[in-house]
C-alpha positions as CSV (number, residue, x, y, z in Angstrom):
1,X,0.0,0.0,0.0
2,X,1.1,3.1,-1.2
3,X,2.0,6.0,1.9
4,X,0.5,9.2,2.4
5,X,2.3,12.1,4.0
6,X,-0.8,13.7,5.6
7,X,1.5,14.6,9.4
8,X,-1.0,15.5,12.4
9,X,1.4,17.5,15.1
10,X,0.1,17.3,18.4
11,X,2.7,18.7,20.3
12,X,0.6,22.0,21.4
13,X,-2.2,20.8,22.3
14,X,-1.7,21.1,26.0
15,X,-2.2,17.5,27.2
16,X,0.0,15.3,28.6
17,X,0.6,11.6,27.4
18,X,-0.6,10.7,31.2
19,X,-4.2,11.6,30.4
20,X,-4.2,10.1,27.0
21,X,-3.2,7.0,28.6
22,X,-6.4,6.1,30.0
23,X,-8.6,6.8,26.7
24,X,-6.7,5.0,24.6
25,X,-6.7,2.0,26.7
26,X,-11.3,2.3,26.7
27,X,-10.9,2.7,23.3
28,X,-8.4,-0.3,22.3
29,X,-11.3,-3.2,22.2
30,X,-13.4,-0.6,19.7
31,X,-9.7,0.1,17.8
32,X,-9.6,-3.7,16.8
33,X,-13.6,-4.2,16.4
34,X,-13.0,-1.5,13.3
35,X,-9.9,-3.4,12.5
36,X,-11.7,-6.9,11.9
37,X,-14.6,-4.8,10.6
38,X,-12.5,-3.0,7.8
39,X,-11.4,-6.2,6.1
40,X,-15.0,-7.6,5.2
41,X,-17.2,-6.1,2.5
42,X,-20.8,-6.9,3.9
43,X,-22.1,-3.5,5.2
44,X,-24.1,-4.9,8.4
45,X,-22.9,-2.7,11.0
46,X,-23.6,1.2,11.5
47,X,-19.7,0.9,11.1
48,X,-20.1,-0.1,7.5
49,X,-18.4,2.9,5.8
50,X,-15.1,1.6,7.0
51,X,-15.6,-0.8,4.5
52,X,-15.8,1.2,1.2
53,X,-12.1,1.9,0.8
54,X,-11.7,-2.1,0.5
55,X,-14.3,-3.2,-1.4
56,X,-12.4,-3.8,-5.0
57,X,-15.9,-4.7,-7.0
58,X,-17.4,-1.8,-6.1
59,X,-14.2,0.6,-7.3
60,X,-14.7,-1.9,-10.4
61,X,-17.9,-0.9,-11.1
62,X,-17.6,3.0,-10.2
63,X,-14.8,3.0,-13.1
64,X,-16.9,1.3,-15.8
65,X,-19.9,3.2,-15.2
66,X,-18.0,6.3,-15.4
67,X,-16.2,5.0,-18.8
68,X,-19.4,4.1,-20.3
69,X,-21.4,7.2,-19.3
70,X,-18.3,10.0,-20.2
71,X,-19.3,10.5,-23.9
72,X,-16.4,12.5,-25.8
73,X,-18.3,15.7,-25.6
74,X,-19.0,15.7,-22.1
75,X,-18.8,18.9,-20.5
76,X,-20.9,19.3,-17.0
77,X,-21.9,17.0,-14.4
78,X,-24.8,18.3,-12.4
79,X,-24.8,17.2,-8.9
80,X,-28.2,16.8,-7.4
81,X,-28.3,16.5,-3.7
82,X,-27.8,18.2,-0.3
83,X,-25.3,17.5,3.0
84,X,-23.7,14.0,2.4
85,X,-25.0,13.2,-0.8
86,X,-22.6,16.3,-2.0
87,X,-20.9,18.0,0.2
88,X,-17.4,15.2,0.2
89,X,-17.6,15.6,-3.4
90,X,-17.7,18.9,-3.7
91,X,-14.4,18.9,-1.0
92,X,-12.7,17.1,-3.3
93,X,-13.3,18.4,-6.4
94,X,-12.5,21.7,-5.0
95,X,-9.5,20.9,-3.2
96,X,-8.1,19.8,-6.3
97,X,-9.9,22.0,-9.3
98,X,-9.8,24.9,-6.8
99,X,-12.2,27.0,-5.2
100,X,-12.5,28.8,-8.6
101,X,-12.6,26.1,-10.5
102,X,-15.4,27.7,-13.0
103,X,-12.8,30.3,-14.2
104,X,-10.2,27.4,-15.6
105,X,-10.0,25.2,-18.4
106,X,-10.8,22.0,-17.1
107,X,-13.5,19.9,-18.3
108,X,-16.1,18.5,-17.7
109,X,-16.8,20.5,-14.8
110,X,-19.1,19.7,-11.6
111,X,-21.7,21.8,-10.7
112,X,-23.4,21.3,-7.6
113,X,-27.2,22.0,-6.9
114,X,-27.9,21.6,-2.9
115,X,-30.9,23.9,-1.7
116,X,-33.6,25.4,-3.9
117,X,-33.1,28.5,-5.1
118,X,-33.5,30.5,-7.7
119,X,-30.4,31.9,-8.1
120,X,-28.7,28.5,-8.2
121,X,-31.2,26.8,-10.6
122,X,-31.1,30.0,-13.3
123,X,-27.4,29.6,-13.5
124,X,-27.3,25.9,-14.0
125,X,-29.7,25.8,-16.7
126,X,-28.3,28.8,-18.5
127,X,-25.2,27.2,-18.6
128,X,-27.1,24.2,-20.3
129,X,-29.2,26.5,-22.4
130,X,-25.5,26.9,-24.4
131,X,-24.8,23.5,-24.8
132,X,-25.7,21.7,-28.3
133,X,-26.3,18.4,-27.8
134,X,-27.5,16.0,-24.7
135,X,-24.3,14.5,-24.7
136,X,-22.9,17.7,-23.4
137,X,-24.3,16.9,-19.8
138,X,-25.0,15.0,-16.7
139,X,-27.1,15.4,-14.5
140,X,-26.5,12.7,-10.9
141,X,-29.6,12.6,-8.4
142,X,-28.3,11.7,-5.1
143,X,-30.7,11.3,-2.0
144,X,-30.0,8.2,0.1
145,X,-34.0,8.2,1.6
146,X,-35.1,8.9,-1.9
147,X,-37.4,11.7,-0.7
148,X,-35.3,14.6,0.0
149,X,-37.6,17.9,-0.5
150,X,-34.8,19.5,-2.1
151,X,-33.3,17.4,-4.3
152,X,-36.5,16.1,-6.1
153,X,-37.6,19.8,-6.4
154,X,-34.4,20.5,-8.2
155,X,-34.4,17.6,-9.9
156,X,-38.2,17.8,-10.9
157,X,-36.8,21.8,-12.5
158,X,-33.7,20.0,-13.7
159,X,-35.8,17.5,-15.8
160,X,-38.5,19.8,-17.1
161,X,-35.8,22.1,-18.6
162,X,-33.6,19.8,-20.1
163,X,-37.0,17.6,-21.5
164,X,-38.1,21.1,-23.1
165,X,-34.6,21.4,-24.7
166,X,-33.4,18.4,-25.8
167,X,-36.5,15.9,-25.4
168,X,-35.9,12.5,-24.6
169,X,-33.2,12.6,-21.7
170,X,-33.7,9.7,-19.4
171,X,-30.2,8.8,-20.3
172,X,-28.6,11.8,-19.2
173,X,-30.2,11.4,-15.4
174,X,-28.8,8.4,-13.0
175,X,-29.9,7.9,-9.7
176,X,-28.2,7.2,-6.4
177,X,-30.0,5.7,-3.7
178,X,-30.7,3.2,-1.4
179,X,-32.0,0.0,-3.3
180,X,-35.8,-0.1,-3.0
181,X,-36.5,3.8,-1.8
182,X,-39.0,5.1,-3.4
183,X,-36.6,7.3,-5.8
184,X,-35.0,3.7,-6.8
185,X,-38.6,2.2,-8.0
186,X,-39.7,5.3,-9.6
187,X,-36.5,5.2,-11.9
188,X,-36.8,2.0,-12.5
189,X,-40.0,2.0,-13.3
190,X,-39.1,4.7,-16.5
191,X,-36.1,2.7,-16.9
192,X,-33.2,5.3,-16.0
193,X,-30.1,4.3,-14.2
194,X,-29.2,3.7,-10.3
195,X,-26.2,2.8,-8.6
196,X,-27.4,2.1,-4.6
197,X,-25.9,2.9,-1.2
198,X,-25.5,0.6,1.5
199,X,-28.2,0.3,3.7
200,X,-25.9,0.7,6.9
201,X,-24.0,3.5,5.0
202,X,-25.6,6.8,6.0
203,X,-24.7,10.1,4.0
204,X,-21.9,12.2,5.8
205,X,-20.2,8.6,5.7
206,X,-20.7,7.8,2.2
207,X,-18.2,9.6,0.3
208,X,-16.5,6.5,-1.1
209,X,-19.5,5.1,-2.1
210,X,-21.0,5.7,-5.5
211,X,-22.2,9.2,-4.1
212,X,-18.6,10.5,-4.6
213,X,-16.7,8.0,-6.7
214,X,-18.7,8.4,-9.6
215,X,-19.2,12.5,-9.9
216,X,-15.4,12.2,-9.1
217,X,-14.2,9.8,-11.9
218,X,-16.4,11.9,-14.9
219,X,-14.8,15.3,-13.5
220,X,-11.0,13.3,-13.8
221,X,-9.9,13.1,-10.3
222,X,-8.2,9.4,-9.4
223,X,-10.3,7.6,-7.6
224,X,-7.6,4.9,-7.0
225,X,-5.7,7.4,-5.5
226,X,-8.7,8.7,-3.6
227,X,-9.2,5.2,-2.0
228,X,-5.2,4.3,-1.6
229,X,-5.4,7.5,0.9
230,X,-8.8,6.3,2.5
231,X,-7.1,2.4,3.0
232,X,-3.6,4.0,4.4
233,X,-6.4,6.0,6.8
234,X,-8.4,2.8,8.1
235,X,-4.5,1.0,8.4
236,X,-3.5,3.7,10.6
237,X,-6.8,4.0,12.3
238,X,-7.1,1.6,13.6
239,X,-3.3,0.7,14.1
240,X,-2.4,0.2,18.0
241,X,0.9,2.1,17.5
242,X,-0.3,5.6,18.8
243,X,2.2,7.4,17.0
244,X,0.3,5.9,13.6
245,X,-3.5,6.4,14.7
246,X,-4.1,10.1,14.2
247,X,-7.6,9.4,14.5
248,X,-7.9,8.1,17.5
249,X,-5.2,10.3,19.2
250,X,-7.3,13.5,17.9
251,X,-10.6,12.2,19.4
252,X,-8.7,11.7,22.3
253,X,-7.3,14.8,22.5
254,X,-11.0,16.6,21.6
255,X,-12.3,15.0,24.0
256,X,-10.3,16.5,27.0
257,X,-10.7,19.6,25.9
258,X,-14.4,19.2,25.7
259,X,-13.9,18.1,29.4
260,X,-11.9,20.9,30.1
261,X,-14.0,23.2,28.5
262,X,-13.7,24.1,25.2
263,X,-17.0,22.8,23.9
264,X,-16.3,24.3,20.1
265,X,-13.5,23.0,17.7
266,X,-12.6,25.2,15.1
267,X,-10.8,24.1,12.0
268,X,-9.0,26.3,10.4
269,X,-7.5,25.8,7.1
270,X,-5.3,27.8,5.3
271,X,-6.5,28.1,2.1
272,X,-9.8,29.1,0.4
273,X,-10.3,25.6,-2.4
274,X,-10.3,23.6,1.3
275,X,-13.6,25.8,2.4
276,X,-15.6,22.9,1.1
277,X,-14.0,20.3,3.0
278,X,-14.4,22.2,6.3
279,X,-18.1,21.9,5.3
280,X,-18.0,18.8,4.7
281,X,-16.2,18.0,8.2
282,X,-18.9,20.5,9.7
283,X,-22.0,18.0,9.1
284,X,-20.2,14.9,9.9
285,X,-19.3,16.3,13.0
286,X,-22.2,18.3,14.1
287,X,-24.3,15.4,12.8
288,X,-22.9,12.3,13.9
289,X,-22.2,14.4,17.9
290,X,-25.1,16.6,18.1
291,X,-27.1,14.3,20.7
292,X,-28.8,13.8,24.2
293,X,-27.7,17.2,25.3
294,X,-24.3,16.3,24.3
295,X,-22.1,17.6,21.2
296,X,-18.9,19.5,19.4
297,X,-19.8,22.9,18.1
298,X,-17.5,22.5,14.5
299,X,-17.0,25.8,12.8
300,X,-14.6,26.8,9.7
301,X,-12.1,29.1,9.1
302,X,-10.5,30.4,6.2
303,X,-7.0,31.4,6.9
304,X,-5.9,34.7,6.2
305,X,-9.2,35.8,5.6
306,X,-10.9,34.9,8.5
307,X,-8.0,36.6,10.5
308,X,-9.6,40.0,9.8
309,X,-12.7,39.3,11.4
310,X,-12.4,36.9,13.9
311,X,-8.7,36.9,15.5
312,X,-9.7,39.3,18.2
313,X,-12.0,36.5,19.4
314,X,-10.0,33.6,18.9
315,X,-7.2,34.9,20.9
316,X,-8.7,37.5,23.1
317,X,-12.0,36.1,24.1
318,X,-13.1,33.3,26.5
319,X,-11.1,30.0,26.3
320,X,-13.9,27.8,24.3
321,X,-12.1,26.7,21.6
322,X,-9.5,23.8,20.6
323,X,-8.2,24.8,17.0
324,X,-7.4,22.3,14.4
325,X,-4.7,24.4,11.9
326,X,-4.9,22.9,8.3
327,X,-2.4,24.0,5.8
328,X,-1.3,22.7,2.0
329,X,1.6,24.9,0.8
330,X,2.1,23.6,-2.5
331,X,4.9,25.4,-4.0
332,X,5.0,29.1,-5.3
333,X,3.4,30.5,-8.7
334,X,3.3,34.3,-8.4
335,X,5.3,36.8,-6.6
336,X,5.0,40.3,-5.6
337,X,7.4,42.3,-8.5
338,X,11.0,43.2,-7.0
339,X,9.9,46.5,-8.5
340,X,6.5,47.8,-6.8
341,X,4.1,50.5,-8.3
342,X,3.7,51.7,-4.8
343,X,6.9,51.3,-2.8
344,X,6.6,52.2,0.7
345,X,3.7,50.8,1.8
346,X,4.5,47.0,2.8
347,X,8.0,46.4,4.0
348,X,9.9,43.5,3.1
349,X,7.3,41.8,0.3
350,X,9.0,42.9,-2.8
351,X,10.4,39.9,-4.7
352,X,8.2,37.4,-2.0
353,X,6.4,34.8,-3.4
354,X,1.9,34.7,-2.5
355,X,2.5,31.3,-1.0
356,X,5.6,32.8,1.1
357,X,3.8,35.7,2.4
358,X,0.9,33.2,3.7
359,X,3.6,31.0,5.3
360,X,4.5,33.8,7.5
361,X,1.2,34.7,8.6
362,X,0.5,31.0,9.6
363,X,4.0,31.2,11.5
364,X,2.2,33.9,13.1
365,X,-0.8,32.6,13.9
366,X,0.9,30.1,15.6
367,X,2.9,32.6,17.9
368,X,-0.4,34.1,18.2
369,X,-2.1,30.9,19.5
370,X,1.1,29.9,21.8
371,X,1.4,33.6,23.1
372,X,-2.7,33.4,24.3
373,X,-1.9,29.6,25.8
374,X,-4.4,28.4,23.5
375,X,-4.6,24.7,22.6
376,X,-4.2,23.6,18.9
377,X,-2.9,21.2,16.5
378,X,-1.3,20.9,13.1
379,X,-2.3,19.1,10.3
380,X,-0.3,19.4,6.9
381,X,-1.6,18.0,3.7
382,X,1.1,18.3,2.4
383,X,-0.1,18.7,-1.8
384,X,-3.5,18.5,-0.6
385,X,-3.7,15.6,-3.8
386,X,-6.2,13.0,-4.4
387,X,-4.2,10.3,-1.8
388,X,-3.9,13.2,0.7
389,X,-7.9,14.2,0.8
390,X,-8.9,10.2,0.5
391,X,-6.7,10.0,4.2
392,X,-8.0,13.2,5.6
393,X,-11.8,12.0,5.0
394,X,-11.4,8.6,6.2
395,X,-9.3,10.0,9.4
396,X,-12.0,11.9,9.8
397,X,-14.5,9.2,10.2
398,X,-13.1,7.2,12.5
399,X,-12.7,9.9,14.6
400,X,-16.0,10.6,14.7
401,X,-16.6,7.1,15.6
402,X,-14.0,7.2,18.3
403,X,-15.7,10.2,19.9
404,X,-19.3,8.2,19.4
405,X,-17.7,6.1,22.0
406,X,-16.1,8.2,24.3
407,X,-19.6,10.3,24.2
408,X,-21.5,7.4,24.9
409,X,-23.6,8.4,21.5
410,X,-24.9,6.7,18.3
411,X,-22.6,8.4,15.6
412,X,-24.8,7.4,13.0
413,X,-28.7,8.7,13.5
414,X,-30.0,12.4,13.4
415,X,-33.3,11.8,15.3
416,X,-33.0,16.1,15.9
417,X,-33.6,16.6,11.8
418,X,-37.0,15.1,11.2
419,X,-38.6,17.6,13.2
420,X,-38.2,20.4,10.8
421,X,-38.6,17.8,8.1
422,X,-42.2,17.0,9.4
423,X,-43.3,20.4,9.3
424,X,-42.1,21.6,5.9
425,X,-44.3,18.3,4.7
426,X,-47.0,19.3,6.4
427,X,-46.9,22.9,5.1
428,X,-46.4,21.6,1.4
429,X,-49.4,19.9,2.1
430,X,-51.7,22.5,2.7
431,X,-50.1,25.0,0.3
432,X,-50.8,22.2,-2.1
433,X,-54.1,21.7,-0.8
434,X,-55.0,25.6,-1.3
C-alpha cells in the first residue's frame, strides 16, 4: 500500500501523554472491532463505511460506469443532492480544481445543486441552455431516503428544462440511492439508471461510495488514489501504535478539551479551495455528535481571511475553543514584483512569493495561539492531492466514531432533523391543498 504524507502534530495541544493514557486503553477493544470490521465487505454494521475503501468490485464498477457514461463531448456534471450526498464531493473536487474552478479550463466541470433557489437553478440551466447536444451533460440525483424535498424539487426543474430542450433525456439522469427507496422504484420503473448505497451506510459517511466515486471519476480526479489515501487512513486508524492512529489520538485529544471546556473546535484551514471540505467536516461532526444534550460545536475558518474578522476573538476572548490548523503549501506561482508600483507601503514583500507571504502569517498565527496559551494542532496536507484528501476524509470518520464512543452516543442517526422535516411536509401539504 502506497503511503501518504498527511503529518497530524500534536505537540501544542496542551495534554500530557498521562491523560491520553487512559482513553486510549477504553478505546483499544473498539480500535480492533473497526480493525476486523475494515477487512470484510458486507455492510451490516452502523460501522459499515469503514468498508468502502476495501471493497475492489465496487471501485470496479464505479470505473466502468464512469467510462461508459463519459461521452467525448462531455462537458458538465450536475450534482443533485444536499449535505452527504454532496458535500465530500464537492471537497474534493475543489480541493483539487480549486475553489474557482469555473474560471479554468478543465473539463467536464461539476456543478453542484444543494438547496432550492432561484439563483442557483437560473445559472445551471443557463449554462445548459448553451450547450448543443445532450451528450454535453449529466445530471447525478443523489438522496440516500429517496425523498429529500430538495433534491426532487431541483431535480423535478432540472428534468422539465432539459425535456423542453433536448427531449428525450432519461439517459442523461442516473440515480443514487438506497435500493428499494422510493426514488430507486420510480426510476426504475421509467427505466433510467441507479447505482445504490448501502443500507448501513448513512450520508456524511458515504463519500467513497457511488455518491462521490462516480461524480469524481467523470470530472477526472483518481479515484484509485482517492481510495489508496482512505485504505492508508483505516491501516493507521485503527493501528495500535499511537504514533500511527491520528484518528484516535485526535478524538482523544478533543475529547479533553471538551472536558476541560472548550465545547467548540474550530478548523482552520489555510486556504480558500479547502472551504468545502471544512463543510463537509462541519456535518459529519455536528451530525454524527449533536445528541442527548451532548455535542462538538464545528466551525470553519479560512485562513488569512478569517484573521480580519475573527482573530480578536479567537485569541482574546473566553477560552472555548481547541483549533485544528490545516495547511497545504504547495509550491510558489506568483510573486509580488522586486519593483513595486507603490513602494513604501509594505515592508519586506518585494520579490516574496503569495504562498511565502501566507507562510508567515501562519508562523504567526501560531505565535499568536502559543502567546494566548491556547490549545491547537497541526495538520499538513502536504499537496492537498487526491491520496492526501482520501486520508484526511477517512481520518476523519473514524474519529468521529472514536468520539461516538467516548460520548456514549450513536454516531450514526439524526433523530434532531425530522422535526423540521415534518413540518415543511405538512406545510407543502396545505399550500398544495389551497
Amino acid at each position: 500500500m502506497l503511503s501518504t504524507s498527511m503529518k497530524f502534530h500534536s505537540n501544542k495541544a496542551l495534554a500530557t501523554d498521562p491523560s491520553l493514557a487512559p482513553l486510549f486503553d477504553t478505546l483499544s477493544s473498539y480500535r480492533d472491532q473497526l480493525g476486523s470490521l475494515a477487512h470484510q465487505t458486507d455492510y451490516l454494521q452502523p460501522e459499515s463505511s469503514i468498508q468502502l475503501p476495501g471493497d475492489a468490485t465496487l471501485l470496479k464498477k464505479i470505473q466502468e460506469t464512469a467510462e461508459r457514461l463519459h461521452s467525448p463531448t462531455l462537458q458538465y456534471v450536475v450534482i443533485i443532492g444536499i449535505g452527504g450526498s454532496n458535500l465530500g464531493t464537492q471537497a474534493v473536487y475543489e480541493a483539487i480544481a480549486g475553489s474557482m474552478h469555473l474560471l479554468v479550463d478543465r473539463l467536464p466541470k461539476l456543478l453542484f445543486l444543494d438547496t432550492v433557489t432561484d439563483e442557483k437553478m437560473t445559472a445551471v440551466t443557463r449554462v445548459i441552455e448553451h450547450l448543443t447536444h445532450k451528450e454535453d451533460f449529466l445530471v447525478i440525483v443523489i438522496s440516500k431516503s429517496g425523498t429529500t424535498t430538495e433534491t426532487i424539487a431541483n431535480m423535478e426543474v432540472l428534468w422539465n428544462c432539459t425535456t423542453k430542450q433536448f427531449g428525450d433525456v432519461r439517459e442523461r439522469f442516473i440515480f443514487i440511492t438506497d435500493e428499494a427507496s422510493k426514488l430507486w422504484n420510480a426510476a426504475k420503473e421509467h427505466k433510467m439508471e441507479t447505482l445504490s448505497i448501502p443500507t448501513q451506510v448513512g450520508g456524511r459517511f458515504s463519500v467513497f461510495s457511488a455518491v462521490g466515486l462516480l461524480p469524481l471519476a467523470l470530472a477526472g480526479i483518481n479515484i484509485v488514489e482517492l481510495i489508496e489515501g482512505a485504505q492508508r487512513a483505516v491501516a493507521d486508524g485503527t493501528s495500535a501504535k499511537m504514533s500511527n492512529n491520528h484518528s484516535l489520538v485526535s478524538a482523544c485529544l478533543t475529547y479533553l478539551q471538551l472536558k476541560s471546556g472548550r465545547s467548540i473546535r474550530n478548523t482552520f484551514f489555510f486556504s480558500p479551495k479547502l472551504s468545502a471540505l471544512g463543510a463537509w467536516e462541519r456535518q459529519l461532526v455536528a451530525e454524527s455528535l449533536g445528541k442527548d444534550g451532548k455535542g462538538i460545536m464545528p466551525i470553519i475558518s479560512i485562513g488569512s481571511t478569517d484573521l480580519h474578522s475573527m482573530a480578536q476573538l479567537y485569541w482574546g476572548g473566553s477560552d472555548i475553543t481547541f483549533t485544528n490548523l490545516v495547511f497545504s503549501f504547495t509550491g510558489a506561482v506568483h510573486r509580488v514584483s522586486q519593483h513595486l508600483a507603490l513602494p513604501g507601503l509594505v515592508q519586506h514583500i518585494s520579490g516574496t512569493s503569495l504562498e511565502g507571504i501566507m507562510q508567515a502569517i501562519y508562523a504567526g498565527v501560531k505565535a499568536a495561539y502559543e502567546k494566548s496559551a491556547r490549545p491547537y494542532v497541526e495538520i499538513d496536507l502536504e499537496q492537498a492531492d487526491a491520496r492526501e484528501l482520501g486520508y484526511y476524509l477517512q481520518f476523519r470518520m473514524i474519529e468521529v466514531m472514536y468520539l461516538g464512543r467516548l460520548l456514549d452516543l450513536n454516531v450514526f442517526d439524526q433523530p434532531a432533523v425530522e422535526m423540521y422535516k415534518s413540518v415543511t411536509r405538512d406545510l407543502l401539504e396545505s399550500m398544495h391543498v389551497r
